[in-house]
N, C-alpha and C positions, 0 to 999 in steps of 0.2 A: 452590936453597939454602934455606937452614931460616932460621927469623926468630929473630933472638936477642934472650932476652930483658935486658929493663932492669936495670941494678944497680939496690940498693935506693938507694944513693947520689945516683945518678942521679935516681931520680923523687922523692925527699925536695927536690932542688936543681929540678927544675920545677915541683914543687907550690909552694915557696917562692914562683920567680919568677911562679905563675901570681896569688899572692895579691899580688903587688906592689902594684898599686893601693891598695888597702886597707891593707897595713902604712902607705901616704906619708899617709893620710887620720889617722893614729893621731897621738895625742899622744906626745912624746920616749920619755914615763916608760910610754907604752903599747908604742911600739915595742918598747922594749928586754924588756917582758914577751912580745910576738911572737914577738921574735929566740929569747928561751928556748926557744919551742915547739919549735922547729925545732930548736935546738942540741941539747934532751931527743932527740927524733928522732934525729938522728945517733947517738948516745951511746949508744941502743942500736941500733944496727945490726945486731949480732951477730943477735938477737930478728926484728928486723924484717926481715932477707933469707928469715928461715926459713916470714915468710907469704907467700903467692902472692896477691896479692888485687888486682883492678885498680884499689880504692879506696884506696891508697897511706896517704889523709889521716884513716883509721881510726887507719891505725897511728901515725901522726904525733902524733895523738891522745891517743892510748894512751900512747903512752910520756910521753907531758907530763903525762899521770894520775897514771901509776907512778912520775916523778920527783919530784910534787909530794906523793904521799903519803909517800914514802922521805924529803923533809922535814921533813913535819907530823911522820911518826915522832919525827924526831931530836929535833923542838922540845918536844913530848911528853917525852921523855926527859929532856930537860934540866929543864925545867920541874919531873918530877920528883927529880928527885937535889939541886932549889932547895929544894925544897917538905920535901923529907926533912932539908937542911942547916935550914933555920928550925926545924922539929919539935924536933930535937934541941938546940937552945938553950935 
């Protein structure tokens, strides 16, 4: 029989539990920044089944990158369109 490989679901949810330790050592307001990573993770899924990589916590990584700069954008933007509403007064 052939070895099947792991959903990405799957090793995002071991990577998680393998940081356990380290999320309980975390302050409340720290954790709940942790749990983000991971939820970023998930969310993209789609993305991260399509790497093969045995280092799972790259992509975990990555995506908690690409979520946080898909923020900065927006805050950026707002900022701007604040910045334009004062101008024009």
């Amino acid at each position: 029989m052939g070895r099947t490989v792991r959903t990405y679901r799957d090793a995002v949810r071991i990577e998680e539990a393998r940081w356990k330790d380290f999320r309980r050592t975390l302050r409340p307001s720290q954790r709940n920044r942790f749990d983000r990573i991971f939820d970023c993770a998930r969310g993209f899924a789609d993305a991260g089944t399509m790497m093969v990589t045995p280092r799972i916590i790259e992509v975990i990584l990555l995506s908690a990158v690409l979520e946080i700069l898909g923020e900065l954008d927006e805050i950026q933007r707002r900022v701007q369109v604040l910045e334009e509403k004062i101008d024009n007064k």
